[in-house]
C-alpha positions in Angstrom: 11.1 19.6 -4.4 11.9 16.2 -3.6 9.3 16.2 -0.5 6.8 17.1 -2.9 7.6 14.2 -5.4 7.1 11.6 -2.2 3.4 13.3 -1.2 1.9 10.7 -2.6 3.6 7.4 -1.2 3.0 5.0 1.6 4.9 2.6 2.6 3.5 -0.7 3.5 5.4 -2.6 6.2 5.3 -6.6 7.0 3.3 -7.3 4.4 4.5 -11.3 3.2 6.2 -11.6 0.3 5.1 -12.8 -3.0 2.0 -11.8 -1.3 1.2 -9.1 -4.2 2.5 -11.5 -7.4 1.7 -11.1 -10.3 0.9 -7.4 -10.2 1.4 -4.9 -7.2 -1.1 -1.8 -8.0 -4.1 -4.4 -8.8 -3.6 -6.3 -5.8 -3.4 -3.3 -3.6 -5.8 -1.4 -5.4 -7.9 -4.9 -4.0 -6.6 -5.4 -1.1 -6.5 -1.7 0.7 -10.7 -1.6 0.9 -10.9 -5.3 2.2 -8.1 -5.0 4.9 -9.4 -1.6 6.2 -13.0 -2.9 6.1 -13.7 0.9 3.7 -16.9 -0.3 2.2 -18.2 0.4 -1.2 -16.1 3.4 -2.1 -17.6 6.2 -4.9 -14.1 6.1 -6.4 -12.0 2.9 -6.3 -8.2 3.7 -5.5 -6.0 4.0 -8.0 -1.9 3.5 -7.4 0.6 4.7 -10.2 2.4 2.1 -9.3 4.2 0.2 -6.1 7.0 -2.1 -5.9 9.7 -3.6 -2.6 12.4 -1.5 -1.6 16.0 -3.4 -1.7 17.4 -6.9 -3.0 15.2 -10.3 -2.0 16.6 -11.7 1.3 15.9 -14.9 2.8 12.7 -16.6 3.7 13.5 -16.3 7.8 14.0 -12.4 7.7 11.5 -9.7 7.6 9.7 -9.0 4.7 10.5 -6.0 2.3 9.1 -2.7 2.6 6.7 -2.3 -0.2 6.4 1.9 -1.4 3.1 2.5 -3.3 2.4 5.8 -4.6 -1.4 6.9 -5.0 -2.6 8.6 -8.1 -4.9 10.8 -5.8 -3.4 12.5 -3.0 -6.8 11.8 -1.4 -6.8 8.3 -1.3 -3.9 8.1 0.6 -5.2 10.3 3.6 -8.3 8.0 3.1 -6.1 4.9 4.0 -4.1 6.1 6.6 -7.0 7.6 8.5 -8.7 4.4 7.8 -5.8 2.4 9.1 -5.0 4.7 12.0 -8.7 3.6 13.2 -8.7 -0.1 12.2 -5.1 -0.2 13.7 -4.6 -4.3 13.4 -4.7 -4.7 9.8 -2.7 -8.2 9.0 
């Protein structure tokens, strides 16, 4: 049960922080198509929502792990094939 709950998640690594202020999804939901270079898309993507895994550190360690979770389970196949080609994204 649980893995089917996660189905839907990604998690973004290395991504600065305070990159995504004020809100996660819409800056995702912006930034996914322009990082992977995906084009005009028929559907824009959608997240249910996203937010950093764990208590803020300091500014000389690595950034958070941000978990997004997709409300298609589509969109996120389109994004990780997308990013398995582009493979350099930041």
């Amino acid at each position: 049960m649980e893995t089917r709950s996660r189905l839907n998640n990604l998690r973004v690594v290395n991504l600065p922080e305070g990159a995504e202020d004020p809100d996660t999804c819409s800056f995702l939901e912006g930034w996914i198509p322009e990082a992977l270079d995906l084009g005009p898309l028929r559907c824009p993507i959608v997240m249910e929502r996203a937010h950093r895994v764990g208590p803020r550190r300091d500014s000389d360690t690595p950034p958070r792990t941000l978990i997004m979770r997709f409300l298609n389970y589509k969109d996120k196949v389109t994004v990780i094939k997308a990013a398995k080609a582009k493979k350099d994204i930041l």
